[in-house]
LUMVOSE-7225 format. One record per residue (C-alpha): x, y, z; residue number from 1. Coordinates in pm, 1 decimal. Layout:
! residues N
         c1         c2         c3   pos
          X          Y          Z   NUM
...
//
This chain:
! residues 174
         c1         c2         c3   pos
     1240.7    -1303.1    15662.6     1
     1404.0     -964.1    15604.8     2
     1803.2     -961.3    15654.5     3
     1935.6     -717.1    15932.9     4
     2254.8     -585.9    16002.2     5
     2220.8     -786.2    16307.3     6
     2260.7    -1097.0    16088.1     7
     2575.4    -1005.2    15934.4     8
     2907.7    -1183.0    15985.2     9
     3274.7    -1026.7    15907.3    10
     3513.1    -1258.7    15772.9    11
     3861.6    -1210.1    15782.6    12
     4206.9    -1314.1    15530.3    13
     4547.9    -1167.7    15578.6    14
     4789.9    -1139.4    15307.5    15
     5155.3    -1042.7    15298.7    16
     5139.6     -832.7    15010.9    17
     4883.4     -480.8    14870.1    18
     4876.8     -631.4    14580.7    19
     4730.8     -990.3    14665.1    20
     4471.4     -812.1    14884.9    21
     4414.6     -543.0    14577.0    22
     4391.4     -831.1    14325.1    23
     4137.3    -1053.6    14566.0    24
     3911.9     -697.6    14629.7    25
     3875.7     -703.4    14255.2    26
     3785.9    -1060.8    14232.9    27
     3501.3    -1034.6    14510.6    28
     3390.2     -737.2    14349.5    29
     3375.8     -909.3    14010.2    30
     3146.7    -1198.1    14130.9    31
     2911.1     -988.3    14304.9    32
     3031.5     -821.9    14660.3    33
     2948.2     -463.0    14706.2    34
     3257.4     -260.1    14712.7    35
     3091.3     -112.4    15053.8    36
     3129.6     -422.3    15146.4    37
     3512.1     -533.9    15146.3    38
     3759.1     -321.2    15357.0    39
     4132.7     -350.4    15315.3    40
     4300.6     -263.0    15623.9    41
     4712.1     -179.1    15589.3    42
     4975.7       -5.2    15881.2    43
     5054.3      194.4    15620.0    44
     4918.8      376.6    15331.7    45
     4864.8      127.3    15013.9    46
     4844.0      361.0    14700.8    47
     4754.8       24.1    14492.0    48
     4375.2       52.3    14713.2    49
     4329.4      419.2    14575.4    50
     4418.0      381.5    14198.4    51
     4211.3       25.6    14252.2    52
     3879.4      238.6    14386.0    53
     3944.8      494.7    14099.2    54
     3842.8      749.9    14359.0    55
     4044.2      972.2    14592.7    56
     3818.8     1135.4    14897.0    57
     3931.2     1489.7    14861.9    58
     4051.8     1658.6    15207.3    59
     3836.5     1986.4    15268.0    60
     4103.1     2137.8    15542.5    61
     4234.0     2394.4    15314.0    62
     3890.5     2589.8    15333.8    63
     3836.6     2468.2    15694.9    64
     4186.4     2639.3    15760.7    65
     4120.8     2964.0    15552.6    66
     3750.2     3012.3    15733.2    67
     3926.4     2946.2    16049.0    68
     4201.6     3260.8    15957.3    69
     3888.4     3476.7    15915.9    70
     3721.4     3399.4    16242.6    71
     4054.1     3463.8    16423.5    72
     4146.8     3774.7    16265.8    73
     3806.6     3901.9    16319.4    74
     3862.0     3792.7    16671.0    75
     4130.5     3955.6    16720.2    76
     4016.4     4326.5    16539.1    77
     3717.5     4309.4    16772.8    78
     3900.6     4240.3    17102.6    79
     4198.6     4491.5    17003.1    80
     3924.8     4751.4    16893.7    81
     3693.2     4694.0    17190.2    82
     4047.0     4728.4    17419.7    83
     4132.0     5043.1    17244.5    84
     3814.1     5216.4    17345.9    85
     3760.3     5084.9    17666.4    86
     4079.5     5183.3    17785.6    87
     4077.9     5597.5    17701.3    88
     4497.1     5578.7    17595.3    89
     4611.7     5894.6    17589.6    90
     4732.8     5882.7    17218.9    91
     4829.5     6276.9    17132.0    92
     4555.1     6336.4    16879.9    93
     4630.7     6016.2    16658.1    94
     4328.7     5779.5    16637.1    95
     4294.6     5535.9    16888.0    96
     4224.5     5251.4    16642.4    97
     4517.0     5216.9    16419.8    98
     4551.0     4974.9    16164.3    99
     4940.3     4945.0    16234.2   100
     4906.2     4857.4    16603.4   101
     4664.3     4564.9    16570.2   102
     4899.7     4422.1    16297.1   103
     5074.1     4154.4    16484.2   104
     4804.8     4037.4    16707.4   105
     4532.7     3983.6    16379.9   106
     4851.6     3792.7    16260.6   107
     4892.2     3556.5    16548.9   108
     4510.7     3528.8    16611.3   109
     4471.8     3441.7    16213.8   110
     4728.6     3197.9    16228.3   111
     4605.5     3056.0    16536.4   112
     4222.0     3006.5    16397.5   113
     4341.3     2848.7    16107.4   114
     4579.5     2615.9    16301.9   115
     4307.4     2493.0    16579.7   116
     4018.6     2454.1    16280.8   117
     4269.4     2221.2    16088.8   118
     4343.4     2015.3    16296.5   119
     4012.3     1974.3    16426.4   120
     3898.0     1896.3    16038.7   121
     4180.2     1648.8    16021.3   122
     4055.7     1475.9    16379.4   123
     3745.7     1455.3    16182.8   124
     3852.9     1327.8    15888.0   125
     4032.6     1093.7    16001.9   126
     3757.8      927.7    16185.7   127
     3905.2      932.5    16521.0   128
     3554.2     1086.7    16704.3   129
     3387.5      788.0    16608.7   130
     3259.2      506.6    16870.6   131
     3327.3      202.6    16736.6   132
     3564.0      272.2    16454.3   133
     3785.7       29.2    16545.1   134
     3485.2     -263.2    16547.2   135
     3658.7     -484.5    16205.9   136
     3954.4     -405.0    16324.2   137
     4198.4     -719.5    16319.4   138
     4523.9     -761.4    16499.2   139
     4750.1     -873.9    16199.1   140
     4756.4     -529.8    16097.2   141
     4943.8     -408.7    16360.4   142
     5132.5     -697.7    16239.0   143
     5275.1     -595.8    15898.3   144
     4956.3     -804.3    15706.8   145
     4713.0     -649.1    15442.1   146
     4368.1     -776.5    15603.7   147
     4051.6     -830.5    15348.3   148
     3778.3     -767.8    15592.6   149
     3419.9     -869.4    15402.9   150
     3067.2     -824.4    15526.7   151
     2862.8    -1082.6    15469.1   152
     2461.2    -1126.1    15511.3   153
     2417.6    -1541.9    15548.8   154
     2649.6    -1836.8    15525.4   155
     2625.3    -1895.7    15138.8   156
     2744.0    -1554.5    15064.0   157
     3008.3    -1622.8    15348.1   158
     3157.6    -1953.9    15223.2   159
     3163.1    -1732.5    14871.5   160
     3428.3    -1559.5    15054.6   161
     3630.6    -1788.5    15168.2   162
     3661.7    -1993.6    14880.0   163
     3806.8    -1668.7    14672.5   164
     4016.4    -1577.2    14970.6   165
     4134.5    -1961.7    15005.2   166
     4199.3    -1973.8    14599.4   167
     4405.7    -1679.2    14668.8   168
     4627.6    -1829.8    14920.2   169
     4466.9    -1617.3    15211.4   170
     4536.0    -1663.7    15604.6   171
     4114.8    -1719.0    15665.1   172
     3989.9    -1630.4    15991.6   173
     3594.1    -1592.7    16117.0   174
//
């Protein structure tokens, strides 16, 4: 029979330091567990689980935020423009569409675009749009724990788990 990811169980250990929870990721990884496999949950950002991955995900808001600049400013020349022309101003022979007047508003309009795009990005990089994010979740974060959170596909592979996370002098919970 095929395995499903219907058949999969998570099993849970909290520890009190990153570094236990670092050292027992390494462990399961080293006697077989995918790494897509074993979560590490913190309250607070654990630099020891980034150098341990050897992998940073790299943030792509600085280009969201500069494309976001360019749509506003262009925003903002076309609406100022498309004002200017629609409203016949009596300007005493100077051109009605003058650089120097739409300064300030292609300013704010830039700097608005690039605000509302970033923090979009970082809504989206953060994963909070996602249903379900929260599904391993496990209270003892909230707590002040480090939680190992490991997929597993059957019970042998499960009571693998354990036994590394019970060498390791883990808190064990199904």
């Amino acid at each position: 029979m095929a395995k499903t990811e219907s058949m999969r169980t998570n099993i849970f250990a909290t520890f009190d330091t990153t570094d236990e929870a670092v050292m027992v990721s390494a462990l399961l990884k080293k006697i077989g567990f995918d790494a897509g496999d074993i979560t590490l949950m913190s309250n607070k950002p654990a630099p020891a689980v980034v150098e341990e991955e050897g992998k940073r995900r790299v943030s792509r808001i600085a280009g969201f935020a500069i494309f976001g600049g360019a749509v506003g400013a262009t925003a903002a020349l076309m609406l100022a423009i498309m004002a200017s022309k629609r409203m016949s101003l009596n300007v005493g022979g100077m051109p009605v569409v003058s650089p120097w007047a739409f300064a300030i508003i292609v300013f704010e309009m830039s700097a608005l675009g690039a605000i509302l795009v970033s923090v979009g990005r970082m809504i989206y990089e953060a994963g909070l749009l996602r249903r379900g994010a929260l599904a391993d979740y496990d209270t003892d974060v909230a707590n002040g724990k480090i939680v190992v959170a490991v997929k597993c596909s059957d019970s042998e592979i499960a009571d693998k788990a354990k036994s590394v996370f019970a060498k390791r002098g883990g808190n064990i919970r199904p």
